[in-house]
C-alpha positions as CSV (number, residue, x, y, z in Angstrom):
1,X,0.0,0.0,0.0
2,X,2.9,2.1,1.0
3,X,4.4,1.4,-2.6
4,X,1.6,2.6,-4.7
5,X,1.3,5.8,-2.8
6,X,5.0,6.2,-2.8
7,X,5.6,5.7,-6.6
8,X,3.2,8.6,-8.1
9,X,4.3,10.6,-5.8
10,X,8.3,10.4,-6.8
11,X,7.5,10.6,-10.2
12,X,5.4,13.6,-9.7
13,X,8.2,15.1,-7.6
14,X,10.5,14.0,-10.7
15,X,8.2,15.9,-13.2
16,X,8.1,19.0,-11.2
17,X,12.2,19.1,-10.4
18,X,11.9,18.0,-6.4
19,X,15.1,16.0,-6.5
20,X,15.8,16.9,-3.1
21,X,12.7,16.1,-1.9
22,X,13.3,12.7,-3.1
23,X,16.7,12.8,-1.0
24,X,15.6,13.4,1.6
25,X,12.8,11.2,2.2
26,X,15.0,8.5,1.0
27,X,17.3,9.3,4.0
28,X,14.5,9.9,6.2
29,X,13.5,6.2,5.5
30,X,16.8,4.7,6.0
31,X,17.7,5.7,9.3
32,X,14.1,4.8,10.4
33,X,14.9,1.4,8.7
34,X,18.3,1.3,10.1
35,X,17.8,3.1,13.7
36,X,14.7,1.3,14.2
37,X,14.6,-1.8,12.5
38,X,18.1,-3.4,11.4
39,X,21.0,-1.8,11.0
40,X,22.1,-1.3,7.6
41,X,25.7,-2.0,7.0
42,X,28.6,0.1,6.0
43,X,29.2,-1.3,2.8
44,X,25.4,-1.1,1.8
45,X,25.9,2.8,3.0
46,X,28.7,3.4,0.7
47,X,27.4,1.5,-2.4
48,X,23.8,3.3,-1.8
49,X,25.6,6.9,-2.0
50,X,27.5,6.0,-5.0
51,X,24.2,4.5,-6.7
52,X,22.3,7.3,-5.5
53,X,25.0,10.3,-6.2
54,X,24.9,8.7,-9.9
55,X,21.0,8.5,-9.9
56,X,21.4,12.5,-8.6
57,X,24.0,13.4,-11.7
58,X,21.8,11.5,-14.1
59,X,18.2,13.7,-12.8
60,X,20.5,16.9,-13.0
61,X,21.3,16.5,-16.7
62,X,17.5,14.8,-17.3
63,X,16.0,18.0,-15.8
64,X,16.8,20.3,-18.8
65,X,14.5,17.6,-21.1
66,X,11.7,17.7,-18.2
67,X,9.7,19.6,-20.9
68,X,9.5,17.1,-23.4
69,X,8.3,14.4,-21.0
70,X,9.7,11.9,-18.4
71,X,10.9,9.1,-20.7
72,X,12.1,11.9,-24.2
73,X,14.1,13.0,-20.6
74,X,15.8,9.8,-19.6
75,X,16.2,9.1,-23.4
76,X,17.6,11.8,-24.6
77,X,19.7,12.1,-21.4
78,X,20.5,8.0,-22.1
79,X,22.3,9.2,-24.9
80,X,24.7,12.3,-23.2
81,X,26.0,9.9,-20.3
82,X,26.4,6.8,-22.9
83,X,28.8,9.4,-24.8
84,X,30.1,10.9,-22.1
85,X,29.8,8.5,-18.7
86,X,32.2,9.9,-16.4
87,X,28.9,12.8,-16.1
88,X,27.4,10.9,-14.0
89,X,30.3,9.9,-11.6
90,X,31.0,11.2,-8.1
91,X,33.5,13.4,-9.0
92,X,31.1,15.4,-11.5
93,X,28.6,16.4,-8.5
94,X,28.6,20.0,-7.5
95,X,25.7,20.5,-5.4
96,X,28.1,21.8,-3.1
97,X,30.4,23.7,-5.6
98,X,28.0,26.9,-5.7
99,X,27.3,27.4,-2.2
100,X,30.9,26.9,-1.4
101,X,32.1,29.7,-4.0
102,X,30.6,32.2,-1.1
103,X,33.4,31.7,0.9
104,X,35.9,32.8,-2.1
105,X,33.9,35.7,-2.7
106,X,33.2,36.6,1.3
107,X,37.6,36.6,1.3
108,X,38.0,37.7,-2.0
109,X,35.3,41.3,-1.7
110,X,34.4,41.8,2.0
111,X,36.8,40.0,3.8
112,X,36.6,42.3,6.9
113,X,32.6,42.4,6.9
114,X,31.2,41.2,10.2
115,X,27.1,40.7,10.9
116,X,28.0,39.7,14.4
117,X,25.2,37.1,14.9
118,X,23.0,38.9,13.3
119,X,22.3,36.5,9.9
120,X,21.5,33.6,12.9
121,X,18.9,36.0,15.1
122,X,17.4,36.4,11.5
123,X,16.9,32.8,10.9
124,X,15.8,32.2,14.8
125,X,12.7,34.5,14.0
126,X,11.7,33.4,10.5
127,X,11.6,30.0,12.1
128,X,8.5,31.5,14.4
129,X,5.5,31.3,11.3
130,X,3.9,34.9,12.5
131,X,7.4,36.6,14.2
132,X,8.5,38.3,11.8
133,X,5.0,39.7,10.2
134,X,4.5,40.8,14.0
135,X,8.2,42.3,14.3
136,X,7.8,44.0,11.1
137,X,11.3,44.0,10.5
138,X,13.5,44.2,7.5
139,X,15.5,41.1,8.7
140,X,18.8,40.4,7.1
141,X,18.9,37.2,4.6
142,X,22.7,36.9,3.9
143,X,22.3,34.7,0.9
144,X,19.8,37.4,-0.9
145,X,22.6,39.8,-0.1
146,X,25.3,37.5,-1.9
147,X,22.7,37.2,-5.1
148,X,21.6,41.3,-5.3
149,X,25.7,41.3,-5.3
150,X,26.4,38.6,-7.3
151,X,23.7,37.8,-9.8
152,X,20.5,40.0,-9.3
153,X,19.2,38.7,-12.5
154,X,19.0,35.4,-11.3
155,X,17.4,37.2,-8.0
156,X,14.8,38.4,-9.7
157,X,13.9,34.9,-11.3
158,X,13.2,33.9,-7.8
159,X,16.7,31.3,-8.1
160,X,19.6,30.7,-6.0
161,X,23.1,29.9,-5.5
162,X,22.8,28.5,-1.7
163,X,25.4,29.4,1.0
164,X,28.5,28.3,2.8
165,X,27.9,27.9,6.3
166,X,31.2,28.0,6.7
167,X,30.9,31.7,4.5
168,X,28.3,32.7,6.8
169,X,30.4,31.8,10.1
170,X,33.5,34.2,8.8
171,X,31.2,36.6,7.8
172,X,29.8,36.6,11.7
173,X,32.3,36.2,14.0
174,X,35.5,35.8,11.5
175,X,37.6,32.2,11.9
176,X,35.8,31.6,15.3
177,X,32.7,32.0,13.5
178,X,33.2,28.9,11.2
179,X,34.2,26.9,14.0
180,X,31.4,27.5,16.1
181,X,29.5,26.7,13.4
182,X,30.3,23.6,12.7
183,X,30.8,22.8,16.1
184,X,26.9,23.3,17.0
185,X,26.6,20.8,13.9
186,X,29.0,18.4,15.5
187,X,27.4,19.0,18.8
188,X,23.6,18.9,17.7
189,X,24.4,15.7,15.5
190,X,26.4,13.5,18.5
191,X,23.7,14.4,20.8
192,X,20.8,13.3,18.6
193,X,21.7,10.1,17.8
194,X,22.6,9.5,21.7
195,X,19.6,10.0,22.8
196,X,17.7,8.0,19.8
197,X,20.4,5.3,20.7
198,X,19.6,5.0,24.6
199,X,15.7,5.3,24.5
200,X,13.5,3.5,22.7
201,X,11.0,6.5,22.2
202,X,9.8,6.6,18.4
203,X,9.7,10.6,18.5
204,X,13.8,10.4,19.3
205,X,13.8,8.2,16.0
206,X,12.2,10.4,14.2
207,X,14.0,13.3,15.4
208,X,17.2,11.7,14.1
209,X,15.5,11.0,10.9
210,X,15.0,14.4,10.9
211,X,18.5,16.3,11.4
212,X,20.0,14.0,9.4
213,X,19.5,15.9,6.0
214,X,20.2,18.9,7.5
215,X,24.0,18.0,9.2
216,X,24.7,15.6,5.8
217,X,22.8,17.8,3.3
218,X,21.2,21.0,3.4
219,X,22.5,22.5,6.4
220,X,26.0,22.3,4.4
221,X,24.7,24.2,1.3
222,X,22.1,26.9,2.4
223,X,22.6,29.7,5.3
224,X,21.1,28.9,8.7
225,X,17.8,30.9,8.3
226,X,16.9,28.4,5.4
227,X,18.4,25.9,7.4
228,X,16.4,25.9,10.3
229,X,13.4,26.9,8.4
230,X,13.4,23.9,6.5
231,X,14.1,21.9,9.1
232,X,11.0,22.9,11.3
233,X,8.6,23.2,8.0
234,X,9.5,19.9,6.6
235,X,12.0,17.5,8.3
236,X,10.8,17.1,11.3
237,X,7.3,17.8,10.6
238,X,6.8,14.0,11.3
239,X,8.0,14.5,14.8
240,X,5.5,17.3,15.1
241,X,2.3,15.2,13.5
242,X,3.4,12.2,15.8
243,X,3.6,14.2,19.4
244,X,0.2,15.4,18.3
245,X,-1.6,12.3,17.6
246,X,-0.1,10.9,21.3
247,X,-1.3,13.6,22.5
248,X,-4.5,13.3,21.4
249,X,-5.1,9.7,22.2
250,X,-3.9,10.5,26.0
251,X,-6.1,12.9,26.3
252,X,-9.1,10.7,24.9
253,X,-7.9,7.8,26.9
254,X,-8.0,10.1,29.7
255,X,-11.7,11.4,29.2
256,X,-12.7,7.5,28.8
257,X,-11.0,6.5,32.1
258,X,-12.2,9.6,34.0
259,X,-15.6,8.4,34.6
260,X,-14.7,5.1,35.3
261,X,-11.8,6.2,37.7
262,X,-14.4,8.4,39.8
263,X,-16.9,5.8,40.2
264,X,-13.7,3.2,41.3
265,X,-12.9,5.8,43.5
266,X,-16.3,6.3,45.0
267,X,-16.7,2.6,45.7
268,X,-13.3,2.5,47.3
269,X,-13.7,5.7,49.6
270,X,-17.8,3.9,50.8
271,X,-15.7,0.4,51.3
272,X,-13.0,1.9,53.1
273,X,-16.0,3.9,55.6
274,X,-17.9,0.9,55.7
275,X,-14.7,-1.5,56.9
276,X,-13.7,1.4,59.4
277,X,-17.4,1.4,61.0
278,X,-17.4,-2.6,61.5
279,X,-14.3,-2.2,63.2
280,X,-15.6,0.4,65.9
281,X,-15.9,-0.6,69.3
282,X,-19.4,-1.7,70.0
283,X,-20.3,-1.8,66.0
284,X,-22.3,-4.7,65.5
């Protein structure tokens, strides 16, 4: 059942461009599977990312034939990596090389620019859905900044480059700044999977499912507003739905038992009188 909801949906993500949405859910699933059911071994890991950086290479040249149809696409694409099959190997991704040019151009134009915290108290309130209409604030968004700079055209078109976080940690606090950054990663990550690790509590799983695109993917190509954004909208959303349907059933389970529970109590308290009064002197 799971399959046949699963399938239209990843070819309609397909149709539309939403490779990453496809990503994601596919690492999503896996630590479930691993985390919570078996654990998936190191050599499946590593041949899965090399199958799936290949499927990822083969999408990114398919995409520009997404007009013409899904399978004039993988056709016509068919053709470019039979001719030419090293575009479709590992060393050919660069879903990281366009973000990571920030940091060049952060050294190379406004090396001594600092925002002192202030691109991360920006992504802190757009992560609050009515904050910042309430605020009424021009917050800064550092990777709009880079694009009016670098490409408005592309701006304009409502397209991006994405952003270092290791760009947006200079541009913050300087060197300390990147390492902080990527320290919180480190530190957010480890303790995580610790805690999915030492309870047995599905929301921890799923919480793990959850920041696990952001420290492996996203979080290492977009600045920390879109980050963190993207993280409470979509990844852990699941964590959100699930918390809310517990709650829900404890709170009905609660308004079942409550009647029940009162009239136990009743009995008990009349019981409890009644034993007390047979046991008074002269009681009969």
């Amino acid at each position: 059942m799971s399959a046949l909801i699963a399938v239209p949906v990843i070819l309609l993500l397909l149709q539309i461009g939403g490779r990453s949405t496809i990503v994601y859910f596919v690492v999503f699933v896996a630590v479930l599977y691993s985390e919570g059911h078996k654990r998936i071994r190191g050599s499946a890991v590593v041949f899965g990312l090399v199958v799936g950086i290949a499927l990822a290479q083969f999408y990114n040249l398919a995409r520009y034939f997404l007009a013409e149809g899904i399978l004039t696409s993988v056709s016509e694409t068919a053709k470019i990596v039979m001719q030419h099959p090293e575009a479709v190997l590992p060393t050919s991704a660069n879903e990281f090389r366009a973000p990571h040019t920030s940091l060049m151009e952060a050294l190379a134009y406004y090396p001594d620019a600092r925002y002192w915290g202030l691109s991360y108290a920006a992504g802190l309130v757009n992560a609050v859905p009515v904050l910042p209409s309430i605020l009424n604030m021009d917050l800064l968004n550092i990777s709009r900044v880079r694009l009016e700079f670098i490409d408005p055209l592309l701006l304009s078109e409502g397209g991006g480059l994405g952003f270092s976080p290791v760009a947006e940690g200079y541009l913050n606090f300087g060197i300390l700044g990147v390492w902080l950054h990527m320290f919180c990663y480190g530190v957010l990550g480890a303790w995580v999977f610790r805690k999915s690790r030492e309870t047995s509590s599905l929301g921890w799983l799923l919480i793990a499912a959850g920041v696990m695109p952001i420290l492996c993917f996203d979080g290492l190509r977009i600045h920390f507003a879109s980050a963190i954004y993207k993280c409470l909208r979509v990844y852990l959303m699941p964590v959100f739905v699930y918390l809310f349907i517990r709650l829900s059933l404890k709170s009905a389970g609660t308004r079942r038992r409550g009647p029940r529970q009162q009239d136990h109590l009743q009995r008990s308290t009349k019981s409890r009188e009644d034993n007390l009064g047979a046991s008074e002197p002269g009681a009969s």
